[in-house]
NULO-885091 format. One record per residue (C-alpha): x, y, z. Coordinates in steps of 0.25 Angstrom, whole numbers, plus 2048, in hexadecimal, padded with zeros to 3 digits. Layout:
PT  X  Y  Z
PT  X  Y  Z
...
This chain:
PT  X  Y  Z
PT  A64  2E6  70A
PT  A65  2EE  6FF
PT  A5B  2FB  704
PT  A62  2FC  712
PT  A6E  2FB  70D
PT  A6F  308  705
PT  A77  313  709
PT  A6C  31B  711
PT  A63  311  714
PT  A71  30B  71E
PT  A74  31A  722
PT  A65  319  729
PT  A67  30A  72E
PT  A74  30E  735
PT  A6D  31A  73B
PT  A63  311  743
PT  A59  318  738
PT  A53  30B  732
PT  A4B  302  73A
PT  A4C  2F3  73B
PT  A3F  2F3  732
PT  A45  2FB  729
PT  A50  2F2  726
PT  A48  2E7  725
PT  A3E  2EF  71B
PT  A4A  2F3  713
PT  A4E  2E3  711
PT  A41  2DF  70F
PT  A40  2E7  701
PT  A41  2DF  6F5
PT  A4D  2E1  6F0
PT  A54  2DB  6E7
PT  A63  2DB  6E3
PT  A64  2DF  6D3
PT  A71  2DA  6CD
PT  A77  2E7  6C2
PT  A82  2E5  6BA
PT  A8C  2F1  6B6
PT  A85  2FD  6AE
PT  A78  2F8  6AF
PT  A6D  302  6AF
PT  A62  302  6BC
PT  A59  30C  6B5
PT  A57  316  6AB
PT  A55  326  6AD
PT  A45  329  6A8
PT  A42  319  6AB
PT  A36  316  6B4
PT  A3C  318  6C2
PT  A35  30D  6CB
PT  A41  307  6D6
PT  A4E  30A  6DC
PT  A5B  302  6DD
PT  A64  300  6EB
PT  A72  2FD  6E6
PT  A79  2F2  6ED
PT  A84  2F0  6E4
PT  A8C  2F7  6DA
PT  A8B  308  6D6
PT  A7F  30D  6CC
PT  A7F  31C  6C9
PT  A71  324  6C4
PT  A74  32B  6B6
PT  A6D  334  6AC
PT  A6E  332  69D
PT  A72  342  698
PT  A6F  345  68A
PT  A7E  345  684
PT  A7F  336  687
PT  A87  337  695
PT  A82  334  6A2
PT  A80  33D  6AF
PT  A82  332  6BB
PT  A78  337  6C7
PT  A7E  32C  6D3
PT  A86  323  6D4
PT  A80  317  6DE
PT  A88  30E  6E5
PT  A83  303  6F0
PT  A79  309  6FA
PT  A74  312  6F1
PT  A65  311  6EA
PT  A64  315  6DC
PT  A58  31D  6D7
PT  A52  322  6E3
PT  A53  331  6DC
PT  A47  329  6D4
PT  A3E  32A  6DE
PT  A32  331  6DB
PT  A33  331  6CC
PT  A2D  328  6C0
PT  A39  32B  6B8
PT  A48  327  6BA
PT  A51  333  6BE
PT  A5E  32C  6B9
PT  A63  320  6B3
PT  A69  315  6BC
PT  A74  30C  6BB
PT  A7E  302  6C1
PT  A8D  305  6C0
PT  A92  2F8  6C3
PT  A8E  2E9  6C8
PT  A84  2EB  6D3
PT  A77  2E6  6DB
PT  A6A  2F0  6DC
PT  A5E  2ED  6E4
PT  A52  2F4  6DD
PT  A46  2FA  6E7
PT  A3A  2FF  6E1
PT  A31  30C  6E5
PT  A28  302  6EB
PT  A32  2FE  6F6
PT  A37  30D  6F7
PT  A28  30F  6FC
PT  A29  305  707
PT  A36  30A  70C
PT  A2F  319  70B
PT  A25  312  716
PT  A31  312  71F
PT  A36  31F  724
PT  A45  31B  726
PT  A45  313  718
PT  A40  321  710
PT  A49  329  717
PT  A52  321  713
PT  A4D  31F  705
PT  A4C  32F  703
PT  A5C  330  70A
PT  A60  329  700
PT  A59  331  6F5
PT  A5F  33F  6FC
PT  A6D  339  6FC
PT  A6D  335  6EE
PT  A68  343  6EB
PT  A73  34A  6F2
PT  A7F  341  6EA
PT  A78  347  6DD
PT  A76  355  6E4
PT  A86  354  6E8
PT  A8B  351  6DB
PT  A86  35D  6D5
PT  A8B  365  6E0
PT  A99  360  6DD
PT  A98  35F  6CF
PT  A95  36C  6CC
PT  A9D  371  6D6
PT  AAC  369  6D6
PT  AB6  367  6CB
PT  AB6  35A  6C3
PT  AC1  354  6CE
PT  AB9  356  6DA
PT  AAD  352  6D3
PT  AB3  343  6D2
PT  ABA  344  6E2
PT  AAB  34A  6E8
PT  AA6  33E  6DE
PT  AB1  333  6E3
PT  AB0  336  6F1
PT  AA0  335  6F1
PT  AA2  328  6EB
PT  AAC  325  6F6
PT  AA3  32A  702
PT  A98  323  6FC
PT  A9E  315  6F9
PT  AA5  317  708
PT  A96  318  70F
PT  A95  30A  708
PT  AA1  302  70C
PT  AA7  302  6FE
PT  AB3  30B  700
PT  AC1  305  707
PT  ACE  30C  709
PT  AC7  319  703
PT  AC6  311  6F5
PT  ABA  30B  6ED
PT  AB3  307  6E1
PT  AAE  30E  6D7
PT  AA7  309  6C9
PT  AA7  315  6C4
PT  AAD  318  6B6
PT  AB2  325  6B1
PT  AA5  324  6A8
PT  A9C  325  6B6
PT  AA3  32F  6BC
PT  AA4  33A  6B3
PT  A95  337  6AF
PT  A93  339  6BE
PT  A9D  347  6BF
PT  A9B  34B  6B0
PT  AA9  349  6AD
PT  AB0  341  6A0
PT  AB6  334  6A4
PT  AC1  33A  6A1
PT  ABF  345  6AB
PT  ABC  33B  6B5
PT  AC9  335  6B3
PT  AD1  340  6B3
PT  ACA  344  6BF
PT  ACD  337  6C7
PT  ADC  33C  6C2
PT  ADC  347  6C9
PT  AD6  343  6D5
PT  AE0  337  6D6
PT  AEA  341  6D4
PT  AE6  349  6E0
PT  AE6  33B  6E8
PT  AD8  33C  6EA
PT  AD2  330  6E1
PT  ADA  323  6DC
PT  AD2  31C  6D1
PT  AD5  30F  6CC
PT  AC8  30B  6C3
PT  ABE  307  6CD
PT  AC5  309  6D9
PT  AC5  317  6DF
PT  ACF  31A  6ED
PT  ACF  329  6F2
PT  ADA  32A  6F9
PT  AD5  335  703
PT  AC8  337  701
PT  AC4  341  70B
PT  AD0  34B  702
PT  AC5  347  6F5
PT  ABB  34B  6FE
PT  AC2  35A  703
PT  AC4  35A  6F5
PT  AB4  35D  6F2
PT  AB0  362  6FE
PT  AA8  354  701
PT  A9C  355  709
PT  A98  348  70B
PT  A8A  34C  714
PT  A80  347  705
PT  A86  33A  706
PT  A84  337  714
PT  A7D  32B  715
PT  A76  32F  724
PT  A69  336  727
PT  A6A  341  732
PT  A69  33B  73E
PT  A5E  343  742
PT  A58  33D  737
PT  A5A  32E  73B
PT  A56  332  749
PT  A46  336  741
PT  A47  32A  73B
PT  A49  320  746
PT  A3F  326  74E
PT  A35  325  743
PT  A2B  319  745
């Protein structure tokens, strides 16, 4: 299930947008389940660009190597998400990929990308997806050149939290995240020292409790006020104009 279980493709499900054939199609492909351990690298930037990977569990994030041996982190992926669909079109690897922690992938290649393009509701899917992912990275520029360092992390923490909430992994306002310092600041371009400090701050605000892995914000719509969230790009719904086209199409 691991295709129509991602994030979108269940946003069109629930809207009565996917056929019965098109689940059955879905669970038909031949995917299977790839095992990754903590750090371990999916791809390299410039490598030969030739499948996509569906994350069932764990977080990965997409990364360029910059020059004075740091990292710029493009996305972070958590369950639902597909990984290096912004690849699509080209030879060439845009960005490095990589797993944070234990996880499980399901690979797909552009041959089975083609046969869901044959179905209309499976590409619009497909191409949703690739939008969204799109409009995360367009949003973090926005707020990173726009907010100071302590709302950069709370616009960051509660996109996390709206994200991991659309999936079922948040309870009581709290949940996990395998993130190090490291991660983050190569995320935000902070220091790990900055981040820390940071977390500090926001802790001492009441808006953020950190304790290693486990994150609880104690009033999450106050860290949301706090940056002006608009949470319209993360929306995992089509219009429902949009739905309507697509149930009426043959």
């Amino acid at each position: 299930m691991a295709l129509l279980d991602t994030v979108v493709m269940r946003g069109l499900s629930s809207q009565g947008a996917l056929s019965n054939e098109d689940k059955a199609f879905l669970l038909e492909l031949e995917l299977n389940p790839r095992h990754m351990s903590a750090s371990e690298v999916l791809w390299l930037e410039n490598g030969h660009a030739d499948l996509f990977c569906v994350v069932k569990e764990g977080w990965g994030y997409s990364y360029r190597n910059l020059k004075n041996g740091s990292k710029q982190i493009l996305k972070f992926y958590l369950p639902g998400d597909i990984i290096g669909i912004r690849d699509f079109g080209f030879t060439r690897r845009l960005a490095s990929a990589a797993m944070i922690n234990e996880g499980v992938i399901y690979p797909f290649s552009y041959q089975q990308l083609f046969e869901l393009f044959g179905r209309s509701s499976l590409a619009v899917g497909i191409m949703a997806t690739a939008m969204r992912q799109q409009a995360l990275l367009s949003e973090r520029l926005v707020y990173l050149g726009k907010y100071a360092a302590h709302e950069q992390l709370a616009h960051f923490l509660y996109e996390i939290y709206l994200r991991l909430k659309r999936i079922g992994a948040v309870e009581d306002n709290s949940f996990l995240m395998p993130l190090t310092q490291e991660l983050i600041g190569d995320a935000l371009g902070m220091s790990p020292v900055h981040v820390s400090r940071t977390f500090s701050m926001l802790r001492e605000e009441g808006l953020v409790i950190r304790d290693r892995q486990h994150i609880k914000l104690p009033d999450p719509e106050a860290l949301a006020r706090l940056v002006e969230f608009n949470d319209s790009y993360i929306d995992e719904f089509l219009p429902h104009a949009f739905s309507e086209l697509l149930r009426a199409t043959p």
